[in-house]
Structure formats: structure tokens, C-alpha cells
C-alpha positions as CSV (number, residue, x, y, z in Angstrom):
1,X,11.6,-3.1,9.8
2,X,10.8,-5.4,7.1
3,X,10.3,-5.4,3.2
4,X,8.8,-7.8,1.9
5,X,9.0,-9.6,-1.5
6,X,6.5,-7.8,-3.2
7,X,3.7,-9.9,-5.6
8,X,1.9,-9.1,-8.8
9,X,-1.0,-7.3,-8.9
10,X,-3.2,-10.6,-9.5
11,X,-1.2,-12.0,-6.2
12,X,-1.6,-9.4,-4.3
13,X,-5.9,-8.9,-5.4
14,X,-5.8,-12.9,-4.9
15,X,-4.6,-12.5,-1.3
16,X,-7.3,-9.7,-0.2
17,X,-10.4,-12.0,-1.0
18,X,-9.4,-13.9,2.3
19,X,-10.5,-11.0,3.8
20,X,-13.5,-9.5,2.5
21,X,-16.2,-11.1,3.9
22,X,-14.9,-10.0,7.0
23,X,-15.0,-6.6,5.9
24,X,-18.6,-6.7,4.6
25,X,-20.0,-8.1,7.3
26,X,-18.6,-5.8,9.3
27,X,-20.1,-2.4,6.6
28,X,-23.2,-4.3,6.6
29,X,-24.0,-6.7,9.1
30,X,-23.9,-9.5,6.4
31,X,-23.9,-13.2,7.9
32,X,-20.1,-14.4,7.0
33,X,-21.9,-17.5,5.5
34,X,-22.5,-15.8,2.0
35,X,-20.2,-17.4,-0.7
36,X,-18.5,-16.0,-3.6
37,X,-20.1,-16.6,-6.4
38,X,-19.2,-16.7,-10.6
39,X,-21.1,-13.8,-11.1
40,X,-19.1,-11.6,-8.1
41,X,-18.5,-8.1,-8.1
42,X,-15.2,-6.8,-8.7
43,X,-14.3,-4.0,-6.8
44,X,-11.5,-1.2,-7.1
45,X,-10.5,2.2,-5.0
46,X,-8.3,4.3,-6.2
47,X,-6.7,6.6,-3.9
48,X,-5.4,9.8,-5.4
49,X,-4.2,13.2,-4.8
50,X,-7.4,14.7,-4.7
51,X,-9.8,12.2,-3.7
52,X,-10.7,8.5,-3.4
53,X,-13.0,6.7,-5.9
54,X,-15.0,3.5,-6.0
55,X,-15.8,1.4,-9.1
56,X,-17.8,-1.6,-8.9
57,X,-17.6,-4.3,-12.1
58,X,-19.3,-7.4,-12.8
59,X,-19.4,-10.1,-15.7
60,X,-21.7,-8.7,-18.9
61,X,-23.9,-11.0,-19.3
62,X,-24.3,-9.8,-22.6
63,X,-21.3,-9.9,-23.9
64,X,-20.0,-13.4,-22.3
65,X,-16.0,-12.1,-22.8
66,X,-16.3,-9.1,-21.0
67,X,-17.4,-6.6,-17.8
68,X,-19.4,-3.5,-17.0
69,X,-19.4,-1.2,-14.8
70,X,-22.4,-1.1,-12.5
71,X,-21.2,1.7,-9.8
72,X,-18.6,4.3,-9.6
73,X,-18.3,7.4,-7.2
74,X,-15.6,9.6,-6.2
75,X,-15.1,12.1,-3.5
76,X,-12.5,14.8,-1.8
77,X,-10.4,13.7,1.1
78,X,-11.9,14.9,4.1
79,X,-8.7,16.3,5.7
80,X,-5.2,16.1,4.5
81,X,-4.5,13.8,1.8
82,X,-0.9,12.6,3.9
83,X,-3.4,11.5,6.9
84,X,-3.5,7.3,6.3
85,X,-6.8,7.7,8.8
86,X,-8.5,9.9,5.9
87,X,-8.2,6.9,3.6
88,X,-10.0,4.7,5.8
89,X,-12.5,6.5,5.9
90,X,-13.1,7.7,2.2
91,X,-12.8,3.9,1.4
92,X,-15.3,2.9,4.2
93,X,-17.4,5.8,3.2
94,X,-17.0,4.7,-0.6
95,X,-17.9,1.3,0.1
96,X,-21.3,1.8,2.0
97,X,-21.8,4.4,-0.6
98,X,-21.7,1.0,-3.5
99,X,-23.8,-1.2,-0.7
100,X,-26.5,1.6,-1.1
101,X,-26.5,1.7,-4.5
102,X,-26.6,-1.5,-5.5
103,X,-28.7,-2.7,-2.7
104,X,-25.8,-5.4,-1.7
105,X,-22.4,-6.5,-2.4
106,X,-22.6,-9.4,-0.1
107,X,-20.9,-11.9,-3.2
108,X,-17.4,-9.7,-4.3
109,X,-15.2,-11.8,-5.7
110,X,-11.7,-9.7,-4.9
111,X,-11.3,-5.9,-3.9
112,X,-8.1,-4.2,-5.8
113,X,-6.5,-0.8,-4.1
114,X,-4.5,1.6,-5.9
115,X,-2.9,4.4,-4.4
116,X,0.3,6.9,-5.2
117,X,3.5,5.3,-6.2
118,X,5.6,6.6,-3.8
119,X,3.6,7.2,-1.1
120,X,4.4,5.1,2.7
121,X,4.0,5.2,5.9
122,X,5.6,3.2,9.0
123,X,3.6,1.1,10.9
124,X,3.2,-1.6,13.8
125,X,2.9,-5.0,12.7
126,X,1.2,-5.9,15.4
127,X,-1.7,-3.4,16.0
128,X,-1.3,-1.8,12.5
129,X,-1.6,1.7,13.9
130,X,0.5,4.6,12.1
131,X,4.1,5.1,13.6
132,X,5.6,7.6,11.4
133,X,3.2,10.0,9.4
134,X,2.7,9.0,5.7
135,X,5.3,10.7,3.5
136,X,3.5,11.5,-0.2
137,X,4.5,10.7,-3.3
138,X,5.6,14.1,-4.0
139,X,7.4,14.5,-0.6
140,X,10.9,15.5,-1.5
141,X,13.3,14.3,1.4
142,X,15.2,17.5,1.3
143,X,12.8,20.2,-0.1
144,X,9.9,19.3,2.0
145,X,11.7,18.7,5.2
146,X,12.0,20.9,8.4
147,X,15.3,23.0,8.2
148,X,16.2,21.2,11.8
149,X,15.7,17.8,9.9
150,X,17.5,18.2,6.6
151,X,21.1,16.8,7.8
152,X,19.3,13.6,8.2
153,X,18.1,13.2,4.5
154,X,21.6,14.6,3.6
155,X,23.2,11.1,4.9
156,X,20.6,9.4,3.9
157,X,21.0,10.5,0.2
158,X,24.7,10.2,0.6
159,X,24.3,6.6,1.3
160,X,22.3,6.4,-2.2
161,X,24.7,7.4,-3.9
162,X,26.9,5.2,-2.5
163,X,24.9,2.2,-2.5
164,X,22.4,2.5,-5.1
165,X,23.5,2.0,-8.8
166,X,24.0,5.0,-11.7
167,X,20.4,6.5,-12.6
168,X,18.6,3.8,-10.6
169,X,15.0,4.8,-9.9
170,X,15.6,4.1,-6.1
171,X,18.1,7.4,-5.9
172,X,15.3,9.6,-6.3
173,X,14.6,11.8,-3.9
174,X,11.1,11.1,-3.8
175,X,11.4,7.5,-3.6
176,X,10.5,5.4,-1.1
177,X,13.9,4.2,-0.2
178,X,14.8,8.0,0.3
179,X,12.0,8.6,2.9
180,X,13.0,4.5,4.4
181,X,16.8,5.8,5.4
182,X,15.8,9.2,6.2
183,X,13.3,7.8,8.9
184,X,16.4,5.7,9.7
185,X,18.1,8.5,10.5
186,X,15.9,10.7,12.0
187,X,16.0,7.8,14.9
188,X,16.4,4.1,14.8
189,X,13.5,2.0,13.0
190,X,11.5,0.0,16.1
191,X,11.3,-3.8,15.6
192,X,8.1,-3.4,15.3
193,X,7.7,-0.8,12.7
194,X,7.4,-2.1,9.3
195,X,7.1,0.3,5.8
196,X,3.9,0.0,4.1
197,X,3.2,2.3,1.1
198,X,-0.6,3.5,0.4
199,X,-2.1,1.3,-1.4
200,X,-0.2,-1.6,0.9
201,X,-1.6,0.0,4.4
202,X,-5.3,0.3,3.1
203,X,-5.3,-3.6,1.9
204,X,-3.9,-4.3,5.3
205,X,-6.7,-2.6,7.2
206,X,-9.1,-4.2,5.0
207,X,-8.3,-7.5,5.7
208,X,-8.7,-10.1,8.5
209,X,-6.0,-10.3,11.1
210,X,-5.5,-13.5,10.8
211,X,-4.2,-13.2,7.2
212,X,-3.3,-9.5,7.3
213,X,0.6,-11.1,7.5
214,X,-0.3,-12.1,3.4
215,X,-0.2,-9.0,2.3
216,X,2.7,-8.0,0.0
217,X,3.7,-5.0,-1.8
218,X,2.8,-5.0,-5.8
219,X,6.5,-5.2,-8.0
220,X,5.6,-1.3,-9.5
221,X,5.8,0.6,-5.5
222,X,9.0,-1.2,-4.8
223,X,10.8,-0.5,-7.8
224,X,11.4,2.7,-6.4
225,X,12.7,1.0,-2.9
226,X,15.4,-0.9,-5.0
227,X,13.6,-4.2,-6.1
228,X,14.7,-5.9,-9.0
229,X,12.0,-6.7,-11.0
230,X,14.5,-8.7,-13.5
231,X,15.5,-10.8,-11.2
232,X,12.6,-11.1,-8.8
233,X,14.4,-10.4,-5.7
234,X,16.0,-7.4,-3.7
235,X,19.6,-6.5,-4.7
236,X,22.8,-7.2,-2.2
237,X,23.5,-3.3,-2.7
238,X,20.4,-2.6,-1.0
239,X,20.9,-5.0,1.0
240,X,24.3,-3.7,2.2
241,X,22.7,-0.3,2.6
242,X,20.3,-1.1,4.7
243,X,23.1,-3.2,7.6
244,X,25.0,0.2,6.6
245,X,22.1,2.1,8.6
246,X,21.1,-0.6,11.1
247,X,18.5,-2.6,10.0
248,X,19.1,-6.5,9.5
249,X,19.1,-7.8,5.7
250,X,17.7,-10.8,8.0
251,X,14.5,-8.8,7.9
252,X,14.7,-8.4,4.2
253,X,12.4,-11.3,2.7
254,X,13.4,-13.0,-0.5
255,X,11.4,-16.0,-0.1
């Protein structure tokens, strides 16, 4: 498995443009030649616990300094909110929805995805398919588990508290380095299988392959997996922890 040295949110928006054109030609049979242009939309999806929304913004020309919104729709997951194909598909759904209503959205200038803090998935780096079933932002690794399954996110709190510092947002049991070590222990991560969190797997399916490998986690999801926002790099403790449960710090990237 690998994390990843997560980006700012400007990075991270700035990576997905690559990708879009792709994306809407795809929605929309749009010829790939269309360029981005000054007056772009902007769009954002926020996934949340209830639903997904779309909002669409573009430069006022009015009011030289600033932006409107010119779209916005939201709808109710279509299935269980945990199921990372239902997010596809209210953000697919969503999008066509914008195309409709605004007749085109052949010049976007960047697409911006928000989703749960917390919530993550496993996944194959190579065919991006799902490997291990999203665990929500409100999955507790203990309370929500299967009785059968509990010993596993016993250790794998046990190894928090070992490794992870006094009061440090990564020891919750609702973080996203609980549900990491407790799929760890549950059975050993594939080399192939990489953590993604929401927000992280939907700009990943939204982009081109070919540049699908840019896309980084934002600072604010992997706070709660033990990055150090201070220093701008993950910690030798978690480092430690994570050779402690059998996956490489070689695979940890700090560059």
C-alpha cells in the first residue's frame, strides 16, 4: 500500500484539470479540442452523508473581483452511502444534470471534490476498482465491526497507542489510520492495494489514466492518518507503525 504526500487543496484542483476534458467528452461527446478559457466554469461536488451536490461557478462579469453561481443541484444516494460505485454515479448523474442546464460545460477550468473526512476505501492501482469496501467517516473500528472481527481492530488500536503520540488526532477510532491497520490485520495489504479516502477515489475516477498517478490526498484527510501538517511530511512514528504491521515505509512517499 502506499500514502502519499498529500497536496493543498489548490494542488490537488490544479492536478484534476489534466483530466477533464477527458471526462466531458466522454458525458457529452465533446471534441477534446475545446480549450479552457478565462471565462471557465468552476465546478465543485460535494459528497455527503445524505446526498451528492453539484455547484457550478463562473467569473461575474459584473462585479470584475468576484463569482456567481450559475447552477447548483443536489440529490439522495441511490443505494448505500458506503458503496464508492454510488458516488460515481450521483457525480456522473450530477454532471449531465449541469450540461443540461446550462446547455454546455465544454470550457471548465478545474473540478474540486469534497467528500467525508474520514472516509476511505482500498483500491488497485492499476485498474482502480474497489478492494476493500469504503469504511465511513463515522465507522468506528470497534463498535461497528462484526463480533468475529473485533480482535483485529483490538491490535490495531493497541499499536496506536503505542505508536501514535498523546491526544494525536490519528488515535481515533474513527480515523483513517484506525480502519488502515485494522485492514492490515484483518489480512495482509496486496501490493497492489493502495488507501484512497472519498473525495481521493472520485478525483481518481475522474481523471485520465495517464495522469490518474498525480493525484494526491488534500493535508486536512490525512491529518487523521498521522501527517504532519507542521512539518510537511509523515512522522517516523508512523512510519515505524506501519514496518510494525508489514507494510514498507519504502512505500510511504515524502517526496
Amino acid at each position: 500500500t502506499v500514502l502519499v504526500t498529500p497536496c493543498s487543496l489548490q494542488q490537488q484542483t490544479t492536478n484534476m484539470v489534466k483530466g477533464i476534458l477527458r471526462f466531458s467528452q466522454l458525458l457529452l461527446g465533446m471534441s477534446a479540442a475545446k480549450s479552457l478559457t478565462n471565462n471557465g466554469y468552476f465546478v465543485g461536488f460535494d459528497l455527503g452523508t445524505s446526498g451528492a451536490r453539484i455547484s457550478v461557478i463562473e467569473p461575474d462579469n459584473v462585479y470584475h473581483d468576484g463569482y456567481r453561481e450559475v447552477y447548483a443541484k443536489g440529490i439522495q444516494w441511490n443505494g448505500d452511502y458506503d458503496n464508492a460505485e454510488a458516488w460515481i454515479d450521483a457525480v456522473n448523474s450530477l454532471f449531465q444534470s449541469a450540461c443540461e442546464g446550462l446547455g454546455s460545460l465544454a470550457c471548465i477550468r478545474s473540478i474540486c471534490v469534497s467528500g467525508t473526512s474520514a472516509s476511505c476505501l482500498l483500491v488497485n492501482r492499476e485498474t482502480r476498482q474497489v478492494t476493500r469496501k469504503a469504511r465511513m467517516y463515522n465507522y468506528d473500528v470497534i463498535a461497528s465491526a462484526d463480533e468475529n472481527k473485533k480482535h483485529h481492530a483490538e491490535e490495531a488500536l493497541k499499536m496506536l497507542e503505542e505508536y501514535a503520540p498523546l491526544k494525536h488526532t490519528a488515535r481515533a477510532r474513527t480515523g483513517s489510520l484506525a480502519k488502515l491497520l485494522t485492514w492490515a490485520k484483518e489480512s495482509a495489504l496486496a501490493d497492489n492495494e493502495i488507501l484512497c479516502h472519498q473525495s481521493d477515489f472520485v478525483s481518481m475516477r475522474l481523471m485520465d489514466e495517464s495522469v490518474v498517478s498525480s493525484v494526491k490526498s488534500d493535508w486536512h484527510n490525512c491529518l487523521k492518518l498521522g501527517y504532519d501538517v507542521r512539518e510537511k511530511k509523515w512522522p517516523d512514528w508512523l512510519k515505524r507503525c506501519l514496518e510494525d504491521i508489514g507494510i514498507s515505509s519504502s512505500n510511504v512517499d515524502n517526496d
